[in-house]
C-alpha positions in Angstrom: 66.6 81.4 112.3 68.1 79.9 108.9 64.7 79.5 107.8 62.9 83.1 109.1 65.8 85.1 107.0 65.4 83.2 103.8 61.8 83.7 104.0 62.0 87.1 104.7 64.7 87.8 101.8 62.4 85.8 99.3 59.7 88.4 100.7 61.6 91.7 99.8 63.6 90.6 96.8 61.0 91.9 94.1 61.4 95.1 96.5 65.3 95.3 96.4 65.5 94.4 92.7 63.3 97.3 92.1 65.6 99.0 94.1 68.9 98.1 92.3 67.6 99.2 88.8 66.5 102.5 90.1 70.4 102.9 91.4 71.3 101.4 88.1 69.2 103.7 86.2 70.7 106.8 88.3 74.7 106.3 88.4 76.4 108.7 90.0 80.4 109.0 89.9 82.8 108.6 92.6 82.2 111.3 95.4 79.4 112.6 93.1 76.6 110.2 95.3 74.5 113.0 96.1 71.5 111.7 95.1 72.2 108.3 95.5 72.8 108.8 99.4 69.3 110.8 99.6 67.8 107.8 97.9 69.3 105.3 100.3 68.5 107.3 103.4 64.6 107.3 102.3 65.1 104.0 101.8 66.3 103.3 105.5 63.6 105.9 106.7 61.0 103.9 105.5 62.1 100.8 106.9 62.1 102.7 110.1 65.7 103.0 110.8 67.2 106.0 111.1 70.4 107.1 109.3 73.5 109.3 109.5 73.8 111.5 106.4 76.8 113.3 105.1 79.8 111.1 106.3 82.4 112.0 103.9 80.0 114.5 102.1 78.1 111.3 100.4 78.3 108.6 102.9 75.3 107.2 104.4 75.4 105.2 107.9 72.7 103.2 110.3 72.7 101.6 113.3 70.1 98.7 113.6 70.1 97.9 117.1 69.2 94.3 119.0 68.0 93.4 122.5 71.2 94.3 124.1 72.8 97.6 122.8 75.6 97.4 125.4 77.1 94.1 123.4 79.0 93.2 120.2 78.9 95.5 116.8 79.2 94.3 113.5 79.4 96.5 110.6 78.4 95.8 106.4 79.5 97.8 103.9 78.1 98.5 100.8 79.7 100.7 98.2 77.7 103.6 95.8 79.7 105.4 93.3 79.4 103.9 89.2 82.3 104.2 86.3 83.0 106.6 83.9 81.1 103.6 80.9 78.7 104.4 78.4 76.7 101.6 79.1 75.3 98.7 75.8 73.0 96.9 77.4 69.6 97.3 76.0 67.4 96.7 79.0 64.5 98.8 80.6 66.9 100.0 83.8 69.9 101.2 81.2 71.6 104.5 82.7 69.7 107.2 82.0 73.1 109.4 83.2 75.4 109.7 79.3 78.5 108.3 79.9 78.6 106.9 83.8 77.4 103.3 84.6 77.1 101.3 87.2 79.7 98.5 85.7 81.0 97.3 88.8 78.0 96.2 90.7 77.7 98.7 93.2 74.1 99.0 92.7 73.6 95.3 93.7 76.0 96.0 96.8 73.9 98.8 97.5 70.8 97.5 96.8 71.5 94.2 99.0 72.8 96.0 101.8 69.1 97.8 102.0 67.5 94.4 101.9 69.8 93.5 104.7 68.7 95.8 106.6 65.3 95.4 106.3 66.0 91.8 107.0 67.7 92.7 110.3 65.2 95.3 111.3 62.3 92.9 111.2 64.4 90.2 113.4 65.8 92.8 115.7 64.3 90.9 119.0 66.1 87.8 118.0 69.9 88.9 118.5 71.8 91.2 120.9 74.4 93.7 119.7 73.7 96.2 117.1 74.8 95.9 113.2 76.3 99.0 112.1 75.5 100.1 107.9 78.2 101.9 105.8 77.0 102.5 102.4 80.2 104.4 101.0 80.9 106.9 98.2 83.9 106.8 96.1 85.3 103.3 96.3 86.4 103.7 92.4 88.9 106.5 92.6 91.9 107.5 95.1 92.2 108.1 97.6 89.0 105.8 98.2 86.1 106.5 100.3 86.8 103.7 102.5 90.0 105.9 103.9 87.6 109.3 103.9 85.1 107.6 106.1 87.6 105.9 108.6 88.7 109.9 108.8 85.4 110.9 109.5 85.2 107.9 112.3 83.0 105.3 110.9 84.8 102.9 112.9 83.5 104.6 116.1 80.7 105.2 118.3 80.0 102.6 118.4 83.4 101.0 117.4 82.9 97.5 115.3 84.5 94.7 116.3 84.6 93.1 112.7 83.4 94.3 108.9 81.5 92.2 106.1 82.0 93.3 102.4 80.4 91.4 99.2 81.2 92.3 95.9 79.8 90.8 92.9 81.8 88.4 90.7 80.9 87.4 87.3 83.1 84.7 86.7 81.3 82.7 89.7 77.7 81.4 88.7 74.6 83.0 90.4 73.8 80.9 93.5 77.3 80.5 94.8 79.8 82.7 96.7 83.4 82.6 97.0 85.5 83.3 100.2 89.5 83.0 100.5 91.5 83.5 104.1 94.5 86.0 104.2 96.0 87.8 101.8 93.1 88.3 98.6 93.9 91.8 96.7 96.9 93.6 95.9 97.7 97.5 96.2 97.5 99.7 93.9 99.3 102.9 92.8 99.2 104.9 89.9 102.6 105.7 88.2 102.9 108.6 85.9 106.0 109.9 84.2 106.7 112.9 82.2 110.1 112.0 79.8 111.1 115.6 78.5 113.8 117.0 76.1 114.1 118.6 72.8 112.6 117.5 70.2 112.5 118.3 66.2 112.8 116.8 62.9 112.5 113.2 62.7 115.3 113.3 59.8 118.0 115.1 61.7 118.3 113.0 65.1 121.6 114.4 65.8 120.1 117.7 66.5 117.4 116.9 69.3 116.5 114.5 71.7 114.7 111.5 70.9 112.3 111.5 74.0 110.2 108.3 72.2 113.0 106.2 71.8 114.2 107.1 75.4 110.2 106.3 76.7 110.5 103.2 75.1 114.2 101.9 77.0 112.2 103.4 80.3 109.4 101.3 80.0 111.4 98.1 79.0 114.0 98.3 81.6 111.5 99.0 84.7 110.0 95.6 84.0 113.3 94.6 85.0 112.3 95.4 88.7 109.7 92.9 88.9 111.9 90.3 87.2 114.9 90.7 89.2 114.1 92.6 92.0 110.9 91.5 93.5 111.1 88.2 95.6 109.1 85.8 92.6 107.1 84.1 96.0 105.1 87.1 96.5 102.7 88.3 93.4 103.6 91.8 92.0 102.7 93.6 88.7 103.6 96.8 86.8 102.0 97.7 83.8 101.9 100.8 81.6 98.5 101.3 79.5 98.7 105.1 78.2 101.6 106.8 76.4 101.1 109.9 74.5 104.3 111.4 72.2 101.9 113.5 70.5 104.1 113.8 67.1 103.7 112.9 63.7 105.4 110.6 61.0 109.1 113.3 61.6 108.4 115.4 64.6 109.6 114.3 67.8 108.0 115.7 70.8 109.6 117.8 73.6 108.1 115.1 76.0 106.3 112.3 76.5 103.7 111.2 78.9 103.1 107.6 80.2 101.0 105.9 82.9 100.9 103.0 84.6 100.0 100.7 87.3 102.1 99.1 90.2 100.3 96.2 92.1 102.0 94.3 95.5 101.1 92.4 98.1 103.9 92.9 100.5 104.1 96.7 101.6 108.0 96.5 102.2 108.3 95.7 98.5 105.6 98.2 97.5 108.1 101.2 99.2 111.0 99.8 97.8 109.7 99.6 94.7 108.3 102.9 94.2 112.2 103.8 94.9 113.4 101.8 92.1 111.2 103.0 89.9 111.7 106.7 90.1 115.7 106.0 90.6 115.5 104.1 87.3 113.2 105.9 84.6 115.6 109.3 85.7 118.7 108.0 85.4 117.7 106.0 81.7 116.5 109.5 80.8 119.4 111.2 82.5 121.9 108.9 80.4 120.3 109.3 77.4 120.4 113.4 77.8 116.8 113.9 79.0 114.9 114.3 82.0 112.1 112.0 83.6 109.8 113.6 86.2 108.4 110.8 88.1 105.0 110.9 90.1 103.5 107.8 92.2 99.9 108.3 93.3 99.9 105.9 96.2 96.3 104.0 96.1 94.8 100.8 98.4 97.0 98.9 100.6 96.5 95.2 99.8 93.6 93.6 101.3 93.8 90.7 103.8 90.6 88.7 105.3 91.4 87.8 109.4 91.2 84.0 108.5 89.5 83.1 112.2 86.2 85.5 110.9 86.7 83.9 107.2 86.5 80.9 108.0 83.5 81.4 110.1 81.9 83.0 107.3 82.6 80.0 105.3 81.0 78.0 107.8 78.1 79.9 108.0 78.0 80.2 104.3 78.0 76.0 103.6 74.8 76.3 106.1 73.6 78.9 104.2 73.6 77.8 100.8 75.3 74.4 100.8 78.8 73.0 100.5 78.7 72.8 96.7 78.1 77.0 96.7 80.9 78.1 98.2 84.1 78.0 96.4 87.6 78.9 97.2 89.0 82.1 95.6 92.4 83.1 94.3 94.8 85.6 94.7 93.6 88.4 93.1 96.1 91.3 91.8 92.7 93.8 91.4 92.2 96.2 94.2 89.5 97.4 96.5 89.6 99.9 99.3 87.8 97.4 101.6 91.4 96.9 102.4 91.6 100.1 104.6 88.8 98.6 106.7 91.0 95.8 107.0 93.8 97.1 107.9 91.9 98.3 111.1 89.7 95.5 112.1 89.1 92.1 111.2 87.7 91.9 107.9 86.1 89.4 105.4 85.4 90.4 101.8 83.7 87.8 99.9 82.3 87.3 96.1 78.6 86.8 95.4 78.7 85.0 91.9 76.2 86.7 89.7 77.3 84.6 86.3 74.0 82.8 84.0 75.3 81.7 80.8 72.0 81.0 80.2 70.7 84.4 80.2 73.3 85.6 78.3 75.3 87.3 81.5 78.8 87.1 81.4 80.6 90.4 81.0 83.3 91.0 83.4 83.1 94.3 85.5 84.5 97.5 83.8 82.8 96.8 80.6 79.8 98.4 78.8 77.7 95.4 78.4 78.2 94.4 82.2 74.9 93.0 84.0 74.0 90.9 87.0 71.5 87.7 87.2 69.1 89.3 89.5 68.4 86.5 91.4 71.8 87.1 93.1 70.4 90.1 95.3 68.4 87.2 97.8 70.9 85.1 98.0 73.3 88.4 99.0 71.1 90.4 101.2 70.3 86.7 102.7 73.8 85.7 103.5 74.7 89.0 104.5 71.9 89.4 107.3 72.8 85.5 108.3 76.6 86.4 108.5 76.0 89.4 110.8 74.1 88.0 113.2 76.0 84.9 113.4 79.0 86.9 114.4 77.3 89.2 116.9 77.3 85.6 118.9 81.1 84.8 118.1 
């Protein structure tokens, strides 16, 4: 069977490359997919299977269906929606869309997922169960179409029993992949705060209130709550990347705006800390004869692979590509909302390394000049068809 899916992924790959640079040509943002979800249900039509259009206004899903439909589902995800990146590169497939790029790879997961289901369509007489598709909108932006589609039942009728996702990783040379069991990603919530008071003159600080200098002794002191609040075993980040005062050289604004990130991995922590925070930026700003409106946008729950289907998929994966391509990953404090699918079913969300130094690909995701060896997209729409019908048997 090894040997029938790499044959048939070598067979499609010029196919799904073709695809992935049309989807990388056509970015669409986050819950914007419109025409990306018509493109991928042609695509499924002419494969002959069938799809489900309009979950979550973008989302696209299929069933592919094997001998027995009354046993085991498996479900893949693949995720659709580009960045808000004027893209650099300076190849024939650069976004044709000003100012949105497909910078994260979901063109490749989308792509992929298409030539796994090609793959799985032409071997459905050699497994029982049925493989459920979830191409997804949105994964970039809160609340995260992972959460929209659960809403609108993705995990039902027919219910999955597990979930596969692959994300690229371009720190991880093309030709491997990268799997780690339990706790992989952090959450992630956005923290915004508003300091306000009255401002004026920069020469006559007696007479207002100095809302910079009081942003400043806020943003110092809350990193006090990861230093000597959080438990130092357990990974946790806060991080503020945008302040505006909006002044000059000697005004002093009436307020100031800031924004941040809060990442956990222990969701006890992640409510207590979202406490501390707001109880300390108001009363620093309260003490200091200001106010401090405080607003958390809670994003992804941290994201957790079952380790008895991880480490299947490891094995599977050595057999796959050999014990040399598959590497052990990290902790990583980035976020995904895979993790709602995992806090539902067991889930595995694996790296397909996409790195040739060679070629001149190594940008990280979330940059302009981000790109993908495209050799990547056999070995993912290969290991992804393999994993899925593996587990169907487990």
């Amino acid at each position: 069977m090894i040997e029938r899916i790499k044959s048939l992924a070598a067979e499609y790959a010029e196919d799904v490359v073709a695809v992935r640079r049309h989807l990388h040509a056509n970015p669409e943002l986050s819950y914007e997919e419109y025409n990306t979800a018509e493109y991928v249900a042609n695509q499924l039509r002419s494969s002959g299977i069938e799809p489900k259009v309009g979950i979550a206004k973008t989302g696209v899903t299929a069933l592919i269906e094997g001998k027995n439909t009354n046993s085991k589902v498996v479900a893949l995800r693949g995720d659709m929606d580009a960045l808000p990146i004027k893209e650099a590169n300076d190849v024939p497939y650069k976004s044709k869309n000003e100012g949105v790029m497909h910078a994260c790879g979901h063109d490749v997961h989308t792509a992929s997922l298409l030539g796994t289901a090609r793959i799985l369509q032409a071997m459905k007489e050699d497994f029982d169960g049925a493989v459920k598709l979830i191409f997804q909108p949105g994964e970039e932006k809160n609340p995260g179409g992972a959460s929209l589609m659960i809403n609108d039942g993705v995990l039902k009728n027919p219910a999955p029993a597990s979930i596969f996702g692959q994300h690229v990783m371009p720190l991880i040379p093309v030709g491997k992949v990268g799997f780690r069991s339990g706790m992989y990603m952090a959450s992630a919530d956005e923290i915004y705060l508003t300091i306000k008071g009255t401002g004026g003159h920069g020469a006559i600080p007696e007479h207002l209130t100095d809302t910079v200098l009081i942003t400043s002794h806020i943003i110092v002191a809350l990193q006090q709550i990861i230093s000597r609040n959080a438990d130092p075993k357990k990974p946790t980040v806060l991080s503020f990347g945008k302040v505006e005062a909006m002044g000059a050289t000697n005004i002093i604004p009436n307020e100031v705006k800031v924004a941040g990130t809060f990442r956990a991995m222990d969701e006890e922590w992640r409510i207590r800390a979202h406490k501390l925070i707001t109880e300390m930026a108001r009363s620093i700003a309260k003490g200091m004869g200001a106010e401090c409106d405080v607003f958390i946008s809670k994003g992804y729950p941290f994201l957790q692979n079952d380790p008895p289907l991880t480490e299947r998929a490891r094995q599977l994966a050595v057999e796959f590509l050999g014990e040399e391509n598959v590497v052990n990953l990290d902790l990583w404090m980035g976020a995904e909302d895979f993790s709602y699918y995992s806090q539902k079913i067991p889930a595995c969300f694996y790296r397909l390394g996409t790195r040739n130094e060679a070629k001149g690909i190594t940008s990280y995701v979330h940059t302009p000049t981000f790109n993908v060896d495209e050799d990547a997209l056999e070995i993912g729409m290969g290991m992804m068809a393999w994993q899925a019908i593996n587990e169907l048997k487990a």
